[in-house]
C-alpha positions in Angstrom: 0.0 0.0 0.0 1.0 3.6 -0.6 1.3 4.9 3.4 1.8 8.6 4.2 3.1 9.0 8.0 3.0 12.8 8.8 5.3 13.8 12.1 8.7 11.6 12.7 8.8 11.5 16.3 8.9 8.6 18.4 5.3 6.9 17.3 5.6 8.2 13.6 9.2 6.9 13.0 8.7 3.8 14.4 5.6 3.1 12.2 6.8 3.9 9.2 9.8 1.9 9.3 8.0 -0.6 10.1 5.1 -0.5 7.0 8.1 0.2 5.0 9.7 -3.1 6.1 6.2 -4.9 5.7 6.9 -4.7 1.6 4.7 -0.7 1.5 5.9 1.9 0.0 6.2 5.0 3.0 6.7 8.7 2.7 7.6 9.8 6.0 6.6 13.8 6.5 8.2 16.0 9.2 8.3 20.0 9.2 11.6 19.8 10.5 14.5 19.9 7.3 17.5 19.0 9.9 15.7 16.0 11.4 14.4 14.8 7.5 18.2 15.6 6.4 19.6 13.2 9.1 16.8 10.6 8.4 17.5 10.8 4.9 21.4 9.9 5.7 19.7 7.1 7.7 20.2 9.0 11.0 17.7 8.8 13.8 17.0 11.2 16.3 16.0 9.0 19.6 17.8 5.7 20.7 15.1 2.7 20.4 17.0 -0.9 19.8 16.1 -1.7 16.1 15.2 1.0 14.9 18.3 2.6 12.7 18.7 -0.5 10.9 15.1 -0.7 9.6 15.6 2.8 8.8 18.7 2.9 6.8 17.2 -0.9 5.0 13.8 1.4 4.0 16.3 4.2 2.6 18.4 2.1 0.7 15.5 -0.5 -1.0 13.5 2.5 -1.5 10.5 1.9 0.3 10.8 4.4 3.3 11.5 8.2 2.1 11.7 11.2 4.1 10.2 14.7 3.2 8.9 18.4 4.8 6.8 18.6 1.9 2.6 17.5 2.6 2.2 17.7 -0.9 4.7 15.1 -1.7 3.7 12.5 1.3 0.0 13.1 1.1 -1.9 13.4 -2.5 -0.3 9.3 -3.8 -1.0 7.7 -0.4 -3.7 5.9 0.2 -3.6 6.0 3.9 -2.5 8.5 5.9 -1.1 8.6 9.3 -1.0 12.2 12.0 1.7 11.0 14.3 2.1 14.3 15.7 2.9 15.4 19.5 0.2 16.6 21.6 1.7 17.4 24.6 0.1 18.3 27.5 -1.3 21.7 28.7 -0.8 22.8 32.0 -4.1 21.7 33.3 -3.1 18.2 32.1 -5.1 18.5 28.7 -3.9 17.3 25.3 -2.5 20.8 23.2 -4.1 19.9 20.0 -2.4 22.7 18.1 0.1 20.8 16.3 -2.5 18.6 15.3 -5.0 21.1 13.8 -1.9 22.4 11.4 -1.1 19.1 9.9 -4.6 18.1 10.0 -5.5 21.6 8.3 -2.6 20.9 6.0 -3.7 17.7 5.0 -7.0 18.9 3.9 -4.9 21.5 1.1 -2.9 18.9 -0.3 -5.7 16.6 -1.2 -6.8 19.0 -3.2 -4.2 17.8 -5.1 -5.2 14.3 -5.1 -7.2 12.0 -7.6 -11.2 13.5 -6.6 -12.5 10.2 -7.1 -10.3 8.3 -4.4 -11.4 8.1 -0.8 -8.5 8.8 1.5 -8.3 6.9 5.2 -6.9 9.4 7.9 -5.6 7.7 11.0 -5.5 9.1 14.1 -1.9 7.9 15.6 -1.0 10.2 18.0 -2.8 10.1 21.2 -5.5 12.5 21.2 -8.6 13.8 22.8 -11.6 11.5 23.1 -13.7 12.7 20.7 -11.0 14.2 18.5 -11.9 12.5 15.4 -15.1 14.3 14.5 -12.5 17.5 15.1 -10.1 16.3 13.0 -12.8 15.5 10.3 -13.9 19.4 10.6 -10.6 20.7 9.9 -10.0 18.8 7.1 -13.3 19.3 6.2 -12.7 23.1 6.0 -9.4 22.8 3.8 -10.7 20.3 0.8 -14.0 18.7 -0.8 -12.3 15.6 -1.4 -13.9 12.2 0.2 -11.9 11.2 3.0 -12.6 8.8 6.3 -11.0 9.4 10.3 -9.6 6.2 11.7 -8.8 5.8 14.9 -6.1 3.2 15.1 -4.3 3.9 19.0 -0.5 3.1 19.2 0.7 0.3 22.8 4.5 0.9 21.7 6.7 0.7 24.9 10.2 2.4 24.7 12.9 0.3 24.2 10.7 -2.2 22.6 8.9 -0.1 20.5 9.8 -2.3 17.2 9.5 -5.9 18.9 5.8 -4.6 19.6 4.7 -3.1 16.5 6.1 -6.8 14.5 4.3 -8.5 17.2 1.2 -6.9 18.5 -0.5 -8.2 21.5 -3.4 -6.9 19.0 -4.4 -4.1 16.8 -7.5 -1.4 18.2 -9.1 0.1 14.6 -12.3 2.4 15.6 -14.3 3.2 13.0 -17.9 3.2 11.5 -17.2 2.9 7.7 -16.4 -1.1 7.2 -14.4 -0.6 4.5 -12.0 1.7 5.8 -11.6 -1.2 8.7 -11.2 -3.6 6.3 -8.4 -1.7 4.4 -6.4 -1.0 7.8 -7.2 -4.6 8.9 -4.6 -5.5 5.2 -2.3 -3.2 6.0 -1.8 -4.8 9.6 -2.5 -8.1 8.0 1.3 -9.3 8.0 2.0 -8.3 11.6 -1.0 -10.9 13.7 -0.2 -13.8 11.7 0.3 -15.9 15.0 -3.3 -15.2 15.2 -3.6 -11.9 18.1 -6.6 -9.6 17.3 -7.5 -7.0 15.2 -10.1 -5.5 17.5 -13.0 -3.6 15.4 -14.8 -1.0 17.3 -16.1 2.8 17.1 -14.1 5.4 17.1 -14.8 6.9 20.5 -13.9 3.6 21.9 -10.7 3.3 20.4 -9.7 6.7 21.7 -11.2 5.8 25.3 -9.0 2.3 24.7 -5.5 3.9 24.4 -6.2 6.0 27.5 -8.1 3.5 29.2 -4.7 0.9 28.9 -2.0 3.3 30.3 -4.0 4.9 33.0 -4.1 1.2 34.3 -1.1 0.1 34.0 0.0 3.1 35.8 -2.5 2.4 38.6 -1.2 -1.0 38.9 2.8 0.0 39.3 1.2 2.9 41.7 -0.4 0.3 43.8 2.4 -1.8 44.3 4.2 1.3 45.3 2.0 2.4 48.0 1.8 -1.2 49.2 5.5 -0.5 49.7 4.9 1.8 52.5 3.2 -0.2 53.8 5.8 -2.6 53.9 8.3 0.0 55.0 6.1 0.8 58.0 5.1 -3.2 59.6 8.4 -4.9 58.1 7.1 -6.8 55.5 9.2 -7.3 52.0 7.2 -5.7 48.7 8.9 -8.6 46.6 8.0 -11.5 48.9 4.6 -10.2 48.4 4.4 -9.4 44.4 5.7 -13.2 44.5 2.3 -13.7 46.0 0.3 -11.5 44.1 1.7 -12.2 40.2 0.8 -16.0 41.1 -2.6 -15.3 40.7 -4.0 -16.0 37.7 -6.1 -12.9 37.7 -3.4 -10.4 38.3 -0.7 -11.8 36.8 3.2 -10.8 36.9 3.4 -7.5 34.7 3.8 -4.4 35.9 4.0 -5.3 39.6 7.5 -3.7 40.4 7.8 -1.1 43.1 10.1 1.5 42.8 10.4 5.4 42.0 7.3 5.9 40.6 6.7 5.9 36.6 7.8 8.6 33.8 8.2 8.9 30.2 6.3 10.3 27.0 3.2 8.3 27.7 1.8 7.4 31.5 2.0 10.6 33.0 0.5 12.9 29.9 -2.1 9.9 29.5 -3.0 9.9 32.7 -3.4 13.4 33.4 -5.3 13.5 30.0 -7.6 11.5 31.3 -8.4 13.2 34.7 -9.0 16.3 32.4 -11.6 14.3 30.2 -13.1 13.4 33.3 -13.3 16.6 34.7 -15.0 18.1 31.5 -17.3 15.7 31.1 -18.3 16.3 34.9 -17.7 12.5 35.5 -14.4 12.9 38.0 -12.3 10.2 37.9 -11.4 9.7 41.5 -8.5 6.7 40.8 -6.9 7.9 38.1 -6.8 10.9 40.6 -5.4 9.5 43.1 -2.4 7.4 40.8 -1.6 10.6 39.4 -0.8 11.9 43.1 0.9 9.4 44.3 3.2 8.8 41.9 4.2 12.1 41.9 4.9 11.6 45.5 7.1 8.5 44.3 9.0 10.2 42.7 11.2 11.5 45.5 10.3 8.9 48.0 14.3 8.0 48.2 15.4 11.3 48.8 13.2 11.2 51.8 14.4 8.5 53.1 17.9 9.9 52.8 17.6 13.3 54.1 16.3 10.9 57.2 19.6 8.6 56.9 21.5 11.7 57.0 19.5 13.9 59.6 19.2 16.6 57.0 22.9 17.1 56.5 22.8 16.0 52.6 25.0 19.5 51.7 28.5 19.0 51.1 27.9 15.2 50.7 28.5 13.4 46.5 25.7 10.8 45.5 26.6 8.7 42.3 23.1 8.0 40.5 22.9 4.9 37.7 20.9 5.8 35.8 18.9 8.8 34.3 16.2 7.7 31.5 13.0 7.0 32.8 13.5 3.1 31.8 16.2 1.1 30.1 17.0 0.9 26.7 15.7 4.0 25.7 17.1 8.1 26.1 14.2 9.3 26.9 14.4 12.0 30.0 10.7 12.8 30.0 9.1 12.8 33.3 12.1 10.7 34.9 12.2 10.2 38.5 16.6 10.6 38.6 16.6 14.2 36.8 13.8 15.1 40.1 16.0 13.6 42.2 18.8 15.4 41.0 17.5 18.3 41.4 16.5 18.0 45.1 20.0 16.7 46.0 21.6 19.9 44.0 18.9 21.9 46.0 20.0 20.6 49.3 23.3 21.4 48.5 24.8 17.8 47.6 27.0 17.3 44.3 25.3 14.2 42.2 27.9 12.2 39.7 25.7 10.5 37.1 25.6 8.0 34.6 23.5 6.7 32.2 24.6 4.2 29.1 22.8 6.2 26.3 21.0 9.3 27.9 24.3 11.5 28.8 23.9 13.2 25.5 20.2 14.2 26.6 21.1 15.1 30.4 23.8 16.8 29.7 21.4 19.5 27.7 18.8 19.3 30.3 21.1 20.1 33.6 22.5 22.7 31.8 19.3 24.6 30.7 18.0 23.5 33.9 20.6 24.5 36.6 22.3 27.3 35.1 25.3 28.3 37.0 24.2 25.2 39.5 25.6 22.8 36.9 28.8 22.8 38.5 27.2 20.3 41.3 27.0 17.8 38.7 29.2 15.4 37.2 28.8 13.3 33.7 30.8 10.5 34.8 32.1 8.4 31.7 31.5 5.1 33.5 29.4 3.3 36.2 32.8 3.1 38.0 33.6 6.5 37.8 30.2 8.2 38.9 30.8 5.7 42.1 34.3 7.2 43.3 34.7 8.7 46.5 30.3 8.7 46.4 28.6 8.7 49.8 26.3 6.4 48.5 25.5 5.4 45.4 21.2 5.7 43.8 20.3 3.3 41.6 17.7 5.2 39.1 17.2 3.3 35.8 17.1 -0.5 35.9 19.8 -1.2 33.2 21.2 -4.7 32.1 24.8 -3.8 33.0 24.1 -2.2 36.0 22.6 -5.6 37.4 25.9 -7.5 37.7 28.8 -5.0 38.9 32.2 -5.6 40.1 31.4 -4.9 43.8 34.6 -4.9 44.9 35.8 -2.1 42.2 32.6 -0.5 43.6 33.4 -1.1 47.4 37.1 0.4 46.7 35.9 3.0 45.3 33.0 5.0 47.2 33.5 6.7 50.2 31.6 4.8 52.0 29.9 1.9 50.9 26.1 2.6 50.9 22.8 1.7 48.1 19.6 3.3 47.5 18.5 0.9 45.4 15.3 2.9 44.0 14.6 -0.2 41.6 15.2 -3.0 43.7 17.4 -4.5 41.4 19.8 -5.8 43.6 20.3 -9.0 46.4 20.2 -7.1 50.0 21.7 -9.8 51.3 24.8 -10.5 49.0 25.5 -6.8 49.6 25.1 -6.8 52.8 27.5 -10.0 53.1 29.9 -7.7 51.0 30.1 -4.8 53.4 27.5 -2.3 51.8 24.9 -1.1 53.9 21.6 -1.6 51.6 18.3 0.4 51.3 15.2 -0.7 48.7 11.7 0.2 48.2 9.6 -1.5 50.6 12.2 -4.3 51.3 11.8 -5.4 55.3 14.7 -4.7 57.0 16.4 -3.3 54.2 13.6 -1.1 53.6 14.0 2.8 53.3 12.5 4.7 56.2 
């Protein structure tokens, strides 16, 4: 099929790559000429495992092409994605402005298209519920040409964002017209031939869906945090518990980790999207509320504990921090528990060393727009090693493979004084503890931060 994708951030990207490595022909539209310059060279601009290869195979077969040109991505395709950012306004609503221009824009350039072929718009990005009849109206406005509004909802996680779009646990498609469905359903034929669903449903639905999902799963890792305190409070161990509780049939294993609280492009601008829709529909959502809340409290649940460790005497003291992204194997910085964390410590006049394996590039821009003449309290340590020497302790941030199995001893020799904040619970208290570091986790019994 001929497949426009319009916006080449992190959902748009990864889709087109991937209908362009399906056997469809893709142009990939982006208003940005140094970002369509470096896909062109087969460049990307975010780390995601996979990715760069399936870019650079699309460029060089010919089936993946980049532009900032709407007229060349949109009048020859037959379906077109808006895979634009909608990021959130500061009452937790969805900015739609971004995607009334390329929605707007679309409606001009099929003017330029065949009159007698129907175009399918998709809906990609994660938008208001109830957006598609917008959308509809402003490319209504711009053109006369037939055209139907899909809703198709993206469940990509970060760092696994091309593994899931092969492999779908299933494929949400919300419309009304049946042969719009049944023209999407082909196009994600090749990717549910192990039999996983394509779900057809209206187009409200599909947009309630993708919020409906991530506001969930966020309640569920919130849970297990609060049960944490608990933990903390009678003596109990969170992970001898979610032992217990993943066991069970109907809860199952995922997303029962406590730890700092949850971050990224997706569960916290979801969430709080949702408590907006709520609110404006005069139908509160008194849960989703409540997750939103808590996690935020999460967030700097270790420095707490830490300021208590150290009777308030964190200034003058260095903390090494593993870890920056807001979850392995990806760069992404947005909402991320460390870079809060960082900040408290610089506030309370500590000096943080840091280290992440592939979001340096990305903290090293944020600290310094962020602290200013502060920046001077932090150091980008080129190693895991190196952020650790002559630490106070050492906060594990980011669950990453290669932080999981360390030379302790290297580590040992080289802090001041050998102490964890394992914010991830990551690591065996006991084999640390037999090792000569004093150990603190989320929730963890003895070990427990208090």
């Amino acid at each position: 099929m001929r497949v426009a994708v319009i916006g080449t951030g992190y959902v748009g990207l990864v889709a087109g790559a991937c209908f362009a490595d399906s056997g469809n022909s893709v142009v990939c539209m982006d208003i940005d000429p140094k970002k369509v310059e470096m896909l062109k060279r087969g460049e990307i601009p975010i780390y995601e495992p996979g990715l760069e290869d399936l870019v650079k195979r699309g460029n060089r077969e010919g089936r993946l092409s980049f532009t900032t040109s709407f007229d060349e991505a949109v009048p020859s395709a037959e379906i077109i994605f808006l895979a634009v950012g909608t990021p959130p306004l500061p009452d937790g609503s969805p900015n739609t402005k971004y995607l009334e221009s390329a929605a707007r824009e679309i409606g001009r350039s099929l003017e330029k298209a065949p009159a007698s072929e129907s175009k399918i718009i998709v809906n990609k990005s994660t938008v208001p519920i109830g957006s598609h009849r917008v959308v509809a109206e402003w490319i209504s406005a711009e053109t006369s040409r037939p055209f139907e509004v899909v809703s198709n909802p993206e469940f990509l996680k970060e760092g696994s964002a091309v593994d899931d779009f092969f492999k779908p646990d299933r494929v949400v498609i919300g419309t009304e017209n049946l042969e719009a469905f049944k023209k999407m359903a082909d196009l994600y034929a090749p990717f549910v031939r192990q039999g996983n669903p394509i779900i057809h449903m209206d187009t409200v639905s599909a947009e309630i869906t993708k919020y409906a999902c991530n506001a969930f799963l966020a309640t569920r890792i919130t849970f297990m945090n609060e049960l944490s305190r608990l933990c903390e409070a009678t003596g109990g161990d969170i992970e001898e518990v979610r032992k217990g509780m993943a066991t069970d049939i109907r809860i199952g294993k995922h997303f029962l980790y406590a730890g700092l609280g949850y971050g990224g492009s997706c569960f916290p601008k979801d969430v709080k999207a949702l408590i907006s829709t709520g609110d404006r529909y005069e139908t509160p959502l008194e849960i989703v509320a409540a997750v939103d809340a808590a996690n935020t409290k999460q967030k700097l649940r270790l420095i707490e504990a830490m300021t208590r460790y150290y009777g308030g005497a964190l200034s003058g003291r260095t903390f090494a921090m593993w870890g920056l992204a807001f979850k392995p194997n990806t760069d992404d910085l947005r909402e991320a528990p460390a870079l809060e964390m960082v900040n408290a410590l610089i506030e309370a006049g500590a000096s943080v060393r840091v280290f992440d394996p592939v979001a340096m590039p990305n903290a090293k821009k944020y600290f310094r727009e962020k602290l200013g003449s502060r920046l001077t309290s932090v150091h980008f340590s080129t190693s895991s090693y190196d952020a650790v020497a002559d630490a106070d302790a050492m906060i594990l941030a980011t669950e990453w493979n290669e932080f999981r199995h360390p030379d302790w001893k290297q580590v040992h020799l080289a802090m001041k004084h050998p102490l964890i904040f394992d914010g991830r619970n990551i690591f065996d208290p006991d084999k640390l503890t037999a090792l000569g570091f004093k150990y603190f986790g989320i929730g963890r019994g003895k070990h427990a931060v208090t």
